[in-house]
C-alpha positions in Angstrom: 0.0 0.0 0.0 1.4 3.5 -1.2 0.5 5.8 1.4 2.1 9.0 1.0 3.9 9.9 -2.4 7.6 9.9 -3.6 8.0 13.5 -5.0 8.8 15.8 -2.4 6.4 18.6 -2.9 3.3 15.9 -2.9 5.2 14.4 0.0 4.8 17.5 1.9 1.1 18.4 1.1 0.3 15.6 2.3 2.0 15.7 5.6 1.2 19.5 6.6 -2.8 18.3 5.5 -2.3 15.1 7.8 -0.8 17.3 11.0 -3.1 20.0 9.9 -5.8 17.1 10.5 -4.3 15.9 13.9 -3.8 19.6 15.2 -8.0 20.4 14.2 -9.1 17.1 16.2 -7.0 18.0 18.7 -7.8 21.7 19.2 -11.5 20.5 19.4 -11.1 17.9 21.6 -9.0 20.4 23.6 -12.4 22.6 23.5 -14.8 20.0 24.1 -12.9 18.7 27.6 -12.8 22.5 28.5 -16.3 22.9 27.7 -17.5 19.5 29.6 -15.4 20.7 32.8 -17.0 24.7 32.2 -20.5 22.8 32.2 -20.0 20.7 35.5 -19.3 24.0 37.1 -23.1 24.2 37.1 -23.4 21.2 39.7 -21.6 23.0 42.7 -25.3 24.1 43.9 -26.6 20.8 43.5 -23.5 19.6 45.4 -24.4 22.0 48.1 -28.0 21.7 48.0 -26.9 17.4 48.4 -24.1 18.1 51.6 -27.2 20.9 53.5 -30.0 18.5 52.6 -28.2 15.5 54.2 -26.5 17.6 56.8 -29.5 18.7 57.9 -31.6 15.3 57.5 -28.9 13.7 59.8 -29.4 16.6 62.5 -33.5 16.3 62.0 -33.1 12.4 62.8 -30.9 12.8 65.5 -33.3 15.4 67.1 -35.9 12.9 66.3 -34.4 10.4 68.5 -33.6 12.9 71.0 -37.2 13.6 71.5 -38.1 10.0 71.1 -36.5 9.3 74.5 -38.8 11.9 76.2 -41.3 10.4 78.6 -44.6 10.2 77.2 -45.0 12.9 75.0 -41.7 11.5 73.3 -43.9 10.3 70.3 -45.8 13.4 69.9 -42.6 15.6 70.2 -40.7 13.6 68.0 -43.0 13.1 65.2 -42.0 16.9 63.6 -38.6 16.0 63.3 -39.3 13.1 61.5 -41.2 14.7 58.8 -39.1 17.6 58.5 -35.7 14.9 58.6 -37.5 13.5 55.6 -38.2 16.6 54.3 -34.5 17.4 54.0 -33.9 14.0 52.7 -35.8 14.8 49.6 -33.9 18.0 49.3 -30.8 16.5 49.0 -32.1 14.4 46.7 -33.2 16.7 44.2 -29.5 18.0 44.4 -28.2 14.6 43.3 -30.8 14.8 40.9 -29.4 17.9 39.7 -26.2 16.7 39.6 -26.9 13.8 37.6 -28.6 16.1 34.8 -25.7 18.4 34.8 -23.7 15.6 34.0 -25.7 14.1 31.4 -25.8 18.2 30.1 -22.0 18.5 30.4 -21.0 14.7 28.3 -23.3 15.4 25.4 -22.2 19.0 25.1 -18.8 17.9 24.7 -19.3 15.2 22.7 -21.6 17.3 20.4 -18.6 20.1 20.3 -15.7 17.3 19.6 -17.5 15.5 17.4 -19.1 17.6 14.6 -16.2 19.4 13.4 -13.7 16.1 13.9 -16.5 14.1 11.5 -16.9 16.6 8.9 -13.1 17.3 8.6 -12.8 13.5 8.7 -15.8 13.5 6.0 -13.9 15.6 3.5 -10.6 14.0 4.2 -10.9 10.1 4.1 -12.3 10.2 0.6 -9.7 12.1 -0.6 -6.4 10.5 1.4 -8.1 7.2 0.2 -8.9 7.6 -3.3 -5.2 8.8 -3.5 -4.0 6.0 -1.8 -5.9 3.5 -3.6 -4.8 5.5 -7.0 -1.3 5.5 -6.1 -0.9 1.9 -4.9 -2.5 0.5 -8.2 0.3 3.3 -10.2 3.0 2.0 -8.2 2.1 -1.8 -8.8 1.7 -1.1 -12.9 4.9 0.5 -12.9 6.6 -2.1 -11.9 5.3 -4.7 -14.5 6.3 -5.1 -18.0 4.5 -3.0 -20.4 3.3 -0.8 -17.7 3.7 2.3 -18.8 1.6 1.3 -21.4 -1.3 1.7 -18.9 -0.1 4.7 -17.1 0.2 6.7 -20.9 -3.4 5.2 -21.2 -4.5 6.6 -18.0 -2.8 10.1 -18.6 -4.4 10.2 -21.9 -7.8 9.8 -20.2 -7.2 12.4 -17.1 -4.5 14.7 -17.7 -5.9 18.2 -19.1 -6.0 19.0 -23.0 -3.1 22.2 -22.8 -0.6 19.5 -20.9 -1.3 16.7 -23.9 -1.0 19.1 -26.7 1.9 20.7 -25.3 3.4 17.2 -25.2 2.9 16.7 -28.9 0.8 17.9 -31.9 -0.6 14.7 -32.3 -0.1 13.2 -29.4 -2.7 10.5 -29.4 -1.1 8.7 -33.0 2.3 8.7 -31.1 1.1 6.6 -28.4 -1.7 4.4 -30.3 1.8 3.5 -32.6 3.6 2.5 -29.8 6.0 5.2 -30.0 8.3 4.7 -26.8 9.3 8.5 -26.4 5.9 9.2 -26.0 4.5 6.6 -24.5 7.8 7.3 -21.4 6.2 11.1 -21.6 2.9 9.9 -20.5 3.8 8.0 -18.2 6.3 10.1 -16.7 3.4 12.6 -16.7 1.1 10.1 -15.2 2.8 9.2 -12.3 4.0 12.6 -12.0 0.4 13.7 -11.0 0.5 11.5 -8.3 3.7 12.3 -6.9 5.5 9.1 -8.0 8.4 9.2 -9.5 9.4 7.4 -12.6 10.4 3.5 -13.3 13.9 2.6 -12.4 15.6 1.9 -16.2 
């Protein structure tokens, strides 16, 4: 498999695009873990609405069983701080519960910030990178058979622009369908020159 080509100025496109790649996922990923922690922020009243709720629950109950102890009226006394231990109870729950939503809040907005840039730049680049790749490894394997530049003048006939050909030759298309090697090595050349490959070893 040919990943990245021969020639150097192809060579280096395609490595500054590749880091340029890795630096954008990063820098988003960067954003989206500031982002998720910036977001959490939003739980510290839930966290101290949780720590009062149960702070005060577990000073309720122990009041509760304080009054409990009394002689007779123990029960009577007792049952307010009961309702109002339970009272705080639920308070503190409805600070977990805002805690948990936070969370949930803070993970999908950093997943949404990392990952819709990341997939669209990876959208636009795999087809690319591959379709080179794929182009390239085929070139490279052609080359190296007999006759193969044969197929490579083919293929530059069929994709390389009109000025490029004619500059090449007037008649550019009789010089290869009659075999002539000059040309047919100019195609080729040119071929594999558009894909940052350099030529076959003589």
């Amino acid at each position: 498999m040919k990943v990245y080509a021969e020639r150097p100025w192809r060579l280096t496109r395609q490595i500054v695009a590749d880091l340029a790649l890795a630096v954008w996922c990063l820098l988003w990923i960067w954003a989206a873990v500031g982002l998720y922690h910036f977001v959490q922020k939003l739980a510290v009243p839930g966290q101290k609405l949780e720590s009062s709720g149960d702070r005060l629950a577990a000073d309720l109950a122990d009041a509760e069983a304080k009054a409990g102890a009394v002689p007779l009226i123990g029960k009577t006394v007792a049952s307010p701080f009961g309702r109002a231990a339970d009272a705080a109870r639920g308070i503190a729950e409805a600070g977990r519960d805002q805690q948990s939503a936070v969370g949930d809040l803070a993970t999908v907005v950093g997943w949404f910030t990392a990952g819709v840039p990341i997939l669209i730049a990876l959208a636009l680049w795999i087809p690319f990178r591959a379709m080179w790749i794929r182009t390239a490894t085929a070139a490279v394997k052609i080359r190296r058979r007999q006759g193969g530049s044969e197929l490579l003048a083919l293929r530059a006939l069929a994709t390389a622009p009109l000025r490029r050909l004619t500059d090449l030759d007037d008649d550019v298309v009789a010089g290869w369908r009659d075999g002539d090697p000059e040309m047919v090595d100019c195609l080729a050349r040119m071929e594999l020159r558009r894909l940052g490959l350099r030529p076959a070893a003589s």
